[in-house]
N, C-alpha and C positions, 0 to 999 in steps of 0.2 A: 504494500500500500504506500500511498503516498505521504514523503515526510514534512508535517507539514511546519511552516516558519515562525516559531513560537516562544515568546521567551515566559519563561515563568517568573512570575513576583510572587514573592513568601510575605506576605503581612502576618505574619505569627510570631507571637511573645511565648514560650512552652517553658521559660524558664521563669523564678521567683516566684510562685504560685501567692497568690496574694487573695483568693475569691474562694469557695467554696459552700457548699453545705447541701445537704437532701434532707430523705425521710430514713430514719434510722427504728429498729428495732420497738418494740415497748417492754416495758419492764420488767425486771425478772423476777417481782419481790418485794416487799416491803424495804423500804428503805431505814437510815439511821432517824432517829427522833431529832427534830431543829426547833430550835423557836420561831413558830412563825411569823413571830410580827420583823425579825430581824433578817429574813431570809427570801431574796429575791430568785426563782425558779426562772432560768430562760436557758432556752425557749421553754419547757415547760418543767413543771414538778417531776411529771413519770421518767422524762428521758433525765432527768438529772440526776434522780436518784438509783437510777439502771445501776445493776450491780453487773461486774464482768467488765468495765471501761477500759481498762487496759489489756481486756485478751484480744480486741484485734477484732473479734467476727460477731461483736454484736452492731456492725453497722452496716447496714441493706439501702444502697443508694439509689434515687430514681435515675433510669435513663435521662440524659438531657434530649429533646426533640423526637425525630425522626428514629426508631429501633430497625434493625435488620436483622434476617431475612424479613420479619414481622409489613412489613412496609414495602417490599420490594414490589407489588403493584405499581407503586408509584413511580418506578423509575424507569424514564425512558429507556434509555440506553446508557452505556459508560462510554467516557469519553479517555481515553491511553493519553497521559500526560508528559511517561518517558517511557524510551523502548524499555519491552519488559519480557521476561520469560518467558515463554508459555510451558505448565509442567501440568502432573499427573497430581490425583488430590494430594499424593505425600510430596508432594514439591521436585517432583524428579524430573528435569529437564526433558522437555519432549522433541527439542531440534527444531525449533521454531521461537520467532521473535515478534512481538507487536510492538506495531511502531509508534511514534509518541503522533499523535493528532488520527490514528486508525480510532472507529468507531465500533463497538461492541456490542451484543444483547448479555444482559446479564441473567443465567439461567439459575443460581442457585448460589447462597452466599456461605461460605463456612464461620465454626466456631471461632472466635476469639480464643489465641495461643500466648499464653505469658511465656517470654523470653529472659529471664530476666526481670531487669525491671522497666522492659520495651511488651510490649504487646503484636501481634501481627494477626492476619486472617485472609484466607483466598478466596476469590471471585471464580466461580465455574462463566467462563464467559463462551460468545460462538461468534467467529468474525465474520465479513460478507464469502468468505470463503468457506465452504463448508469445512471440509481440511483443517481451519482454522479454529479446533473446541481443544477448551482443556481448560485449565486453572493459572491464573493470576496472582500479583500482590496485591491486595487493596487499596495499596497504599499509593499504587502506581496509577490508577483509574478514579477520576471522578464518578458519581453517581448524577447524571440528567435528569432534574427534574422540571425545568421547563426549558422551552427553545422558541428564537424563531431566526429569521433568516440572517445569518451572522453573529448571532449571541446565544450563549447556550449556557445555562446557569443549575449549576447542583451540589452536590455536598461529599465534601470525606471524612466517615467518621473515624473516628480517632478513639481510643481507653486508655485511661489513664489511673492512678494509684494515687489515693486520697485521703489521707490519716486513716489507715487502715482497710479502708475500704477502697471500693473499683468505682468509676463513674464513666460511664460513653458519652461522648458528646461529637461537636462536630464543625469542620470548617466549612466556611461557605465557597464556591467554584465558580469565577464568570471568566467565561471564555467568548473571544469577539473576533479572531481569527488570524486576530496579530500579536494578541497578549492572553493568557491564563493569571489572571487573579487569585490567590489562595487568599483568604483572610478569616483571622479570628474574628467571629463577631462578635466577642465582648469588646471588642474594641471601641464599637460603637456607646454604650454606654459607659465603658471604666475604658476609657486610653489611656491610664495611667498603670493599669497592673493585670493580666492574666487571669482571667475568670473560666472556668471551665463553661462552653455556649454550644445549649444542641439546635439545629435547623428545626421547626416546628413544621413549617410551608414556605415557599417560594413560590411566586410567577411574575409574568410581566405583564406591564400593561401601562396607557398611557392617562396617567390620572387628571390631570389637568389640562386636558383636549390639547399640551402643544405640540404636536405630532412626534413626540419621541418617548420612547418608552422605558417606563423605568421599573427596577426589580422588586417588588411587594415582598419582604421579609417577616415573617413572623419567627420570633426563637426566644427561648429561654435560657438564661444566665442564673449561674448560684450565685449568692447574692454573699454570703461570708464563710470563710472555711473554722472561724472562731464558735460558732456555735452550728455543731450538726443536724440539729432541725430545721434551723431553717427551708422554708419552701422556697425553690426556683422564683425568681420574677420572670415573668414573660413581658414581652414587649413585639411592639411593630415598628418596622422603620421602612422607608421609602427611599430607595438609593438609586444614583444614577451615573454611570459612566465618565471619568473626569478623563485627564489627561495620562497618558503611557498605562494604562493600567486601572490607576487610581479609583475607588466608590467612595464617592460622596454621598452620604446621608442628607435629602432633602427636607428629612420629617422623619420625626422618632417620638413615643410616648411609650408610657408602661400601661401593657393590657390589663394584667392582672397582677396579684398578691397579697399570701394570706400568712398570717403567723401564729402563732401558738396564745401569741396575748392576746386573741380576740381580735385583732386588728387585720381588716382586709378589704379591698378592692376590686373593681372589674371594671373595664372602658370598653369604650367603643368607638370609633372614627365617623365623621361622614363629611364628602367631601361638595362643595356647593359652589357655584354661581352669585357672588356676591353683589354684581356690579350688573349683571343683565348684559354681558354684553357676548358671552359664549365662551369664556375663558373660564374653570374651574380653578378660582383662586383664594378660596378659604377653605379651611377645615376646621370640622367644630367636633371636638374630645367632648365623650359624655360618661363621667365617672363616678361610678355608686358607690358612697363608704359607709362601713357598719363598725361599730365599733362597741364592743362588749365588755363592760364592767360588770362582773357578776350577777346578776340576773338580769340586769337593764341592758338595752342594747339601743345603741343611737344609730337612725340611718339618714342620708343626706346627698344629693346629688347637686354634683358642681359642674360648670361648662368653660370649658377652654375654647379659645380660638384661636388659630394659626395661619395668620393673613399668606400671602404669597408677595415676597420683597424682588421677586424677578430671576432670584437663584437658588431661595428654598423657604419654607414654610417657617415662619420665625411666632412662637409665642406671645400672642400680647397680652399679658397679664392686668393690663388696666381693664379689661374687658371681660377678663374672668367672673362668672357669676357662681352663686348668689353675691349680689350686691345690697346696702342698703342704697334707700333713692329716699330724698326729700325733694318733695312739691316745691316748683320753685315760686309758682304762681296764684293767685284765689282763682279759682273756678276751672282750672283744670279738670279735663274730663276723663273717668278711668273707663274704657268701650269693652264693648265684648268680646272683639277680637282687633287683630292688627290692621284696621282701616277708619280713616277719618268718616268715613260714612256708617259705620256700625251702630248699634245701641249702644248709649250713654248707660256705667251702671252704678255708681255715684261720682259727685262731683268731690275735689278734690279742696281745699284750703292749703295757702300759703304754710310750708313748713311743716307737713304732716309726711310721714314717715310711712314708707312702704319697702315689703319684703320682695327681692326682683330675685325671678327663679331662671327667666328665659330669657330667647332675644331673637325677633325675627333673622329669618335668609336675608333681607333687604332692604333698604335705607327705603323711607316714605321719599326723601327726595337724593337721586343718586350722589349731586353736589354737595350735601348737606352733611357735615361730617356723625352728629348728634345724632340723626331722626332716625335709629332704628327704636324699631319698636318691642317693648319691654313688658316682658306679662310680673305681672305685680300682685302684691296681697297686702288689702289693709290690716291697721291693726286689729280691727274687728271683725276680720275673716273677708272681707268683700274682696274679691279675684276679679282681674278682669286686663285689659291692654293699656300702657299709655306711652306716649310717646319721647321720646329721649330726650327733644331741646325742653320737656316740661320738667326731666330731674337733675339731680345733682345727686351722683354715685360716689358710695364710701363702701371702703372695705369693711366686710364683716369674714368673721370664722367661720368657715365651711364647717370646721368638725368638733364645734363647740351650739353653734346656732344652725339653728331648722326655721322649719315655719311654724311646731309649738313653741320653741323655743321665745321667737320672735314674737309671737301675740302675747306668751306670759307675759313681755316687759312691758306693755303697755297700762 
């Protein structure tokens, strides 16, 4: 086959391990007696008082992302990154080469082999020649998970040894037919330390109608290797092709995460037409948080937005809701929905105080920097729309004030 002109870039940090943590064991027992007012449990009481912490195998870590064979529907084909063996499943040389830019089916993937303190595992692959079946390194082949014409984007997982325990995770792969990208993607959220990061989903597509497409990320990263419960955080990010190689993240949040103190999250993206004019240039984060103190549990949703600055989706926190909003005017009108023409559903008084949960797709006038429109709550429960040049927005605590919250203090 033909060899094709290819330079590889390694974006991978694999040394100082600085990130870690999963789901570890439960407990094996009653633990020692503590005083509890003087004793703080993290992540939790059970996994702290586990007995056995220093033998080694009471820690059972989640997969990061994407598992294999388990997953191997999903993958296209492999792509050969450098010429590589081809042998028999015990690795026995079978007198044939794949060459680095040949294209493969992957028919069947082997165990994970500790080496030391290296890990390896073979790909049963079959080239466009039939001739060309037998077994691989994995380590020499990306796994394709999406494609289209000149960019071909997939993953190679990797295991690794992690205070004691084992964790799989995964690099991400973009290839464009002149360069091979390898990158860790924890990089995207800790470019300062090494996180173990498994690929969750990949594809492309072009989010913001500008005719160029870019690669939709989903993956999860452990978030500390200090305490082993911790839950993976997941995240999405939206990346795009820079120069020689390079992925630029254009947009990045955390989807989800949950912790042992009761404390957890889940979002959601959605991407919108701000401006009317055909150009997908906002995105609006919608994040639910619950948060458990012992029988009581607060929940609360908050809204980000991420306008479009012309080269990526930038956070604007002044615009983050819930907000409060004071009435700037006497007889502001609070409507039933987002139009000056809707029903009136009470009038408002100079300096009265309302609870702002939303905020329209759309400015009532597209010049007008203030006029989106803002669903509100008075303090005596009255819900209804008013318009932005009528308040004057303050920060309030998302995970301290709600909307009972808000009425109590009235």
């Amino acid at each position: 086959m033909r060899r094709a002109p290819w330079v590889i870039l390694v974006v991978v940090a694999l040394a100082g391990c600085s990130g870690g943590g999963s789901h570890t064991s439960a407990a094996r027992g009653p633990g020692p007696a503590l005083p509890e007012d003087q004793t703080v449990y993290y992540p939790s009481q059970d996994r702290v008082l586990t007995r056995g912490d220093g033998s080694g195998d009471d820690l059972h870590w989640k997969p990061l992302g994407l598992t294999f064979p388990a997953d191997l529907a999903r993958v296209h084909h492999a792509l050969v990154l450098s010429d590589t063996a081809l042998t028999d499943k015990d690795g026995n040389f079978k007198g044939a080469l794949l060459r680095a830019g040949s294209v493969v089916s992957v028919r069947a993937v082997g165990e994970w082999q500790r080496l030391g303190s290296d890990f390896s595992r073979l790909y049963q692959v079959q080239g466009a020649d039939p001739g060309l079946r037998g077994w691989i390194d994995a380590g020499a082949a990306a796994l394709v998970l999406a494609e289209e014409p000149g960019l071909q984007v997939g993953i190679i997982p990797r295991m690794i040894t992690l205070r004691g325990g084992t964790a799989e995770y995964s690099l991400l792969v973009v290839a464009d037919g002149t360069h091979v990208t390898i990158l860790d993607t924890s990089y995207i959220p800790y470019p300062d330390g090494f996180h173990p990061s498994g690929v969750v989903s990949v594809s492309l597509q072009d989010v913001n109608a500008d005719s160029r497409a870019e690669i939709i990320l989903e993956a999860e990263t452990i978030v500390s290797l200090r305490f082993l419960g911790s839950t993976p955080i997941r995240w999405k990010a939206w990346l795009r092709r820079g120069l020689i190689g390079a992925i630029v993240p254009i947009f990045r949040y955390n989807e989800s995460f949950g912790s042992d103190a009761g404390y957890y999250y889940s979002a959601t993206d959605r991407l919108f037409d701000s401006s009317g004019r055909g150009f997908r240039d906002m995105v609006r984060v919608d994040t639910d948080y619950t948060l458990v103190n012992g029988a009581d549990e607060f929940h609360n949703r908050t809204v980000s937005f991420y306008p479009w600055n012309g080269s990526e989706f930038i956070h604007e926190s002044l615009q983050d809701l819930p907000k409060q909003g004071t009435v700037r005017a006497d007889g502001t009108v609070l409507r039933a929905s987002p139009d000056r023409q809707s029903a009136a559903v009470v009038t408002l008084a100079r300096g009265e105080q309302v609870y702002v949960s939303d905020r329209s797709d759309t400015r009532q006038s597209p010049d007008e920097p203030d006029s989106w429109w803002y669903q509100a709550m008075t303090r005596s429960g009255a819900e209804g729309w008013i318009n932005g040049v009528s308040l004057d927005l303050a920060w309030i605590d998302p995970l301290k004030i709600g909307r009972a919250e808000f009425r109590a203090q009235n």
